[in-house]
Kinemage of the C-alpha trace (Angstrom):
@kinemage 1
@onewidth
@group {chain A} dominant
@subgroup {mainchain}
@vectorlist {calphas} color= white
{ca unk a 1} P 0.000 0.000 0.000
{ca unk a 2} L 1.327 3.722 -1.266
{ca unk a 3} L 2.390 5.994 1.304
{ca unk a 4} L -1.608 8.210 0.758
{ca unk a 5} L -3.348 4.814 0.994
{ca unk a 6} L -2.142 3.972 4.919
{ca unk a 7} L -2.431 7.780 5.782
{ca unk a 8} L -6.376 7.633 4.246
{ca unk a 9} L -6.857 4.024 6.014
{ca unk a 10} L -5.115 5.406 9.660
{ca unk a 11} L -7.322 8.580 9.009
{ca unk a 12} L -10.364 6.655 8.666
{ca unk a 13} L -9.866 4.446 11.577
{ca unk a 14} L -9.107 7.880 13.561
{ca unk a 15} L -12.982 8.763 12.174
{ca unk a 16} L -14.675 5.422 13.235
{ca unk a 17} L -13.174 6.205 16.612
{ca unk a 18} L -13.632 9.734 17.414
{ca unk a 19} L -17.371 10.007 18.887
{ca unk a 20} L -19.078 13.453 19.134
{ca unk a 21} L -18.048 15.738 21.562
{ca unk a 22} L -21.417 15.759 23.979
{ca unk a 23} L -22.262 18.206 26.780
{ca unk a 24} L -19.780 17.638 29.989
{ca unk a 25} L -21.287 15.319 32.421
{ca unk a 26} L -21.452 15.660 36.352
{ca unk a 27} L -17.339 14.486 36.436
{ca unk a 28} L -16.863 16.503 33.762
{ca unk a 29} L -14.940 15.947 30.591
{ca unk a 30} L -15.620 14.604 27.264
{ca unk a 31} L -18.101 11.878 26.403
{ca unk a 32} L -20.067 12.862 29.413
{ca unk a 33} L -19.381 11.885 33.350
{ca unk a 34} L -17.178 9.098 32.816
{ca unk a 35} L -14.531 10.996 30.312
{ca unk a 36} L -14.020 8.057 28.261
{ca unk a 37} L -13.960 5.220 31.236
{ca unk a 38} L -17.045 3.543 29.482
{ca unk a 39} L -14.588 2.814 26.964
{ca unk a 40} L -11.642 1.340 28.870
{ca unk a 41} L -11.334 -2.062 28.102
{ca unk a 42} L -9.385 -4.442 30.635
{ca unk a 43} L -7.797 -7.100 29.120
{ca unk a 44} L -3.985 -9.135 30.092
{ca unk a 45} L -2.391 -9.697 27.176
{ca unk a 46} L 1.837 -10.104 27.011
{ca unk a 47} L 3.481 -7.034 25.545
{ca unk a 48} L 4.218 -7.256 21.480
{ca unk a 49} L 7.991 -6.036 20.753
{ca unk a 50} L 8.307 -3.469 18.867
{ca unk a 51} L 10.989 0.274 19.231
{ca unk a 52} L 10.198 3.976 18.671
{ca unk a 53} L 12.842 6.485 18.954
{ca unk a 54} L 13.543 9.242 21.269
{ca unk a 55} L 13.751 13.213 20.065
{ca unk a 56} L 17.595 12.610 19.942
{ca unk a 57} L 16.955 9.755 17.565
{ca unk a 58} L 17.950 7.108 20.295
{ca unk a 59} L 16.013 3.688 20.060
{ca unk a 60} L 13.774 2.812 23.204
{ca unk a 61} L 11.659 -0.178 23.758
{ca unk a 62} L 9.604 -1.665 26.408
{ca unk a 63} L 12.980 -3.115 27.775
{ca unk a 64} L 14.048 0.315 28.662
{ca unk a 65} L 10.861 0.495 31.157
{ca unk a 66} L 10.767 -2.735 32.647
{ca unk a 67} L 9.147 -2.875 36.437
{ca unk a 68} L 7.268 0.602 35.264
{ca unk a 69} L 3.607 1.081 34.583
{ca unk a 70} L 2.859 1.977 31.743
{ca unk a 71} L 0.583 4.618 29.833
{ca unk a 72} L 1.386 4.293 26.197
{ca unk a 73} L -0.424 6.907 24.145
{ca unk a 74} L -0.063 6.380 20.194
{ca unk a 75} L -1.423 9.790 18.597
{ca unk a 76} L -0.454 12.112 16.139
{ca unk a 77} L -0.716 16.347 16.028
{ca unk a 78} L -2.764 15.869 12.509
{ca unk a 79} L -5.304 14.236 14.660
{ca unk a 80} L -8.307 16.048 16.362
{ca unk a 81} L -9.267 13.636 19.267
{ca unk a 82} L -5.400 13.394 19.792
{ca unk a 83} L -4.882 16.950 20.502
{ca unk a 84} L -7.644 17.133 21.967
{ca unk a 85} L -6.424 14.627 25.398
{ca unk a 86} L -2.966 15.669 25.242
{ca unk a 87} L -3.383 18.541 27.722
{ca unk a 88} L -4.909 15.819 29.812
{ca unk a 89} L -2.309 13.490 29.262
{ca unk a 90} L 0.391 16.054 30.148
{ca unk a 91} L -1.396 16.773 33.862
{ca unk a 92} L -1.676 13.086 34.080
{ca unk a 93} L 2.312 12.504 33.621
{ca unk a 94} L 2.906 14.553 36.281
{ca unk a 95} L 0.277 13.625 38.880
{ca unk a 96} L 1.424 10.256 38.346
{ca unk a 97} L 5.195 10.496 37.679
{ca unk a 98} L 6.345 10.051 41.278
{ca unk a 99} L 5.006 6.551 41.556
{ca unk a 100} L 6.945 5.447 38.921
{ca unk a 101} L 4.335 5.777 36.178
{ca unk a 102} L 5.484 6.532 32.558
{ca unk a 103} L 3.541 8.276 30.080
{ca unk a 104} L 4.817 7.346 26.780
{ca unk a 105} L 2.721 9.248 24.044
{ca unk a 106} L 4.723 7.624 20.527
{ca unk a 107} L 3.774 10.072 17.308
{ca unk a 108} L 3.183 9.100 14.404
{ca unk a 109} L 3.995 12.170 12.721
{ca unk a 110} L 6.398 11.825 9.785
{ca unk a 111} L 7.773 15.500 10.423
{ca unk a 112} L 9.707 14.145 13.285
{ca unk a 113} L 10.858 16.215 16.924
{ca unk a 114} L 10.214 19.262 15.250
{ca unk a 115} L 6.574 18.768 14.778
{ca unk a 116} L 6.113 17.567 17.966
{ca unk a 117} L 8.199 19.720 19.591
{ca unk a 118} L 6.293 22.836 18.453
{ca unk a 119} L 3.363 21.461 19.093
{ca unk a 120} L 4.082 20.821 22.662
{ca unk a 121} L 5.195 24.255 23.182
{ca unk a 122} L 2.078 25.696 21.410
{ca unk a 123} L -0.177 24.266 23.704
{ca unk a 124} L 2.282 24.329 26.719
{ca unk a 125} L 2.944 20.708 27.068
{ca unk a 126} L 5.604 20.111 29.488
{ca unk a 127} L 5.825 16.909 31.155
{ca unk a 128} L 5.884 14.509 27.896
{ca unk a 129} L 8.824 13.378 26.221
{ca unk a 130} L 8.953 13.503 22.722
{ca unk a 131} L 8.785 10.267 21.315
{ca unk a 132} L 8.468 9.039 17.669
{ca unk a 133} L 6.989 6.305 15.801
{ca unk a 134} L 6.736 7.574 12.299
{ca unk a 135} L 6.345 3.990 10.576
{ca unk a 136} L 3.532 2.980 13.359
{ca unk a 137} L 5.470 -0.147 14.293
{ca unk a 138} L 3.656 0.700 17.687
{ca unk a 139} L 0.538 0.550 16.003
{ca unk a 140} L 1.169 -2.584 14.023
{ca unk a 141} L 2.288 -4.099 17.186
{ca unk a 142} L -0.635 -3.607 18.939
{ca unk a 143} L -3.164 -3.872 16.854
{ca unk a 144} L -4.510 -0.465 17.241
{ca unk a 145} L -7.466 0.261 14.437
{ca unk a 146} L -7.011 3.832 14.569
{ca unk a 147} L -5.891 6.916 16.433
{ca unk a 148} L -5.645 7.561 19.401
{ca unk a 149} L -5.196 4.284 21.044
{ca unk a 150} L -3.851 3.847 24.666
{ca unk a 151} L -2.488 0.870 26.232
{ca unk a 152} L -2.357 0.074 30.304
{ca unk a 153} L 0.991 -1.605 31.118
{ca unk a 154} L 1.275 -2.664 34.325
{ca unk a 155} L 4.300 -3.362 36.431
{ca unk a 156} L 4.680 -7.111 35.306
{ca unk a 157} L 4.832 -6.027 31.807
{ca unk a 158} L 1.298 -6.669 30.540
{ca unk a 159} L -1.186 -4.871 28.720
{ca unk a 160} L -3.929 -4.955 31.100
{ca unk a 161} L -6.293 -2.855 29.286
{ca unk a 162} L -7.035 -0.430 26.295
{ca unk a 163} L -8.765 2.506 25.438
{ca unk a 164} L -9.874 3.581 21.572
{ca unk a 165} L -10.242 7.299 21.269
{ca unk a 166} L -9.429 10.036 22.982
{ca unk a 167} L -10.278 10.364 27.275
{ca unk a 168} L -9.868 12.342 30.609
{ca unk a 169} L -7.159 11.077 31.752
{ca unk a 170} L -6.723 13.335 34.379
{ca unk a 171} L -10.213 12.822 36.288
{ca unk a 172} L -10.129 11.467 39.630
{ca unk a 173} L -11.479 8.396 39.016
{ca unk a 174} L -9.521 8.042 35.734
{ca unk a 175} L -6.043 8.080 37.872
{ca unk a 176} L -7.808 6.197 40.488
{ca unk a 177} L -8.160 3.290 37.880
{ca unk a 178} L -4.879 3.630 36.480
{ca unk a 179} L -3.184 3.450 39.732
{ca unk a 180} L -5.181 0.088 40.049
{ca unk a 181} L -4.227 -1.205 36.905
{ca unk a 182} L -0.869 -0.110 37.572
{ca unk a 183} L -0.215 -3.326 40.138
{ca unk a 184} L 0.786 -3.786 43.619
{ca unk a 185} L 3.875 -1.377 44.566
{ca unk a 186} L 7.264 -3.594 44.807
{ca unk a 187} L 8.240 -4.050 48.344
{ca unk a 188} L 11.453 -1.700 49.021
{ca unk a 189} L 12.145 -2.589 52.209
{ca unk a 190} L 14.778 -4.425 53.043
{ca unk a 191} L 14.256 -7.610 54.917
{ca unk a 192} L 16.520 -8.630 57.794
């Protein structure tokens, strides 16, 4: 398939996904009170391999994160329900980031850092790496039907669920069930 064929195929499964934006519920957020929740599918599945790239062009994979949780983001600035929950993923990197948590939001922009770079300072993201995926080996990986897609890791290295289309990550009871999904803490202590 030509280079316009997977862009029109990725930009219709982006379509199927993305629901209408409806009127903020009681917990606020889009796609009423649960922010997306209703779509959060749990699921343990072992982790596909599979490498994206750092802004500095280093190559990363889930290796590199082992023992972390997980929130893997794949999205893309050409895509409306993408920007539209990375403010939300931003917060949520850095109310979760001192437990450990990593939010790992892989682009599939083919105009590299620079894209995303600009876009993050444009809309004042600050606590997201920039990380690329501009042949969607991510998104082969995984399955994912369209953009965005997010997968739950949790500390034992398993997807333990999925969410298609964009969320509130950053409700309460959005963190409260990714710190769940997220696994029992290691033990630190040392034993005597």
């Amino acid at each position: 398939m030509n280079l316009l064929g997977r862009r029109a195929g990725l930009v219709l499964g982006v379509a199927a996904l993305a629901r209408p934006a409806r009127a903020a519920g009681p917990a606020g957020g889009a796609g009423g009170g649960a922010g997306g929740m209703e779509r959060l599918r749990e699921v343990v599945r072992p982790l596909p391999e599979f490498s994206f790239n750092t802004a500095e062009g280093v190559a990363q994979g889930m290796a590199d994160f082992r023992g972390r949780p997980l929130l893997i983001n794949l999205w893309a600035t050409w895509c409306p329900p993408c920007v539209a929950e990375m403010p939300a993923l931003d917060r949520t990197a850095a109310a979760l980031a001192a437990e450990g948590f990593a939010v790992l939001p892989l682009s599939s922009d083919r105009g590299g850092a620079a894209v995303v770079q600009a876009f993050y300072t444009r809309t004042g993201v600050a606590h997201l790496p920039v990380l690329l995926d501009p042949r969607g080996a991510a998104a082969r990986a995984f399955g994912a039907r369209g953009l965005p897609t997010t997968i739950i890791v949790n500390r034992a290295g398993q997807e333990v669920a999925r969410l298609e289309g964009e969320a509130v990550w950053d409700s309460p009871a959005m963190l409260v069930t990714l710190r769940r999904l997220a696994g029992p803490v290691p033990e630190t202590a040392t034993r005597t």
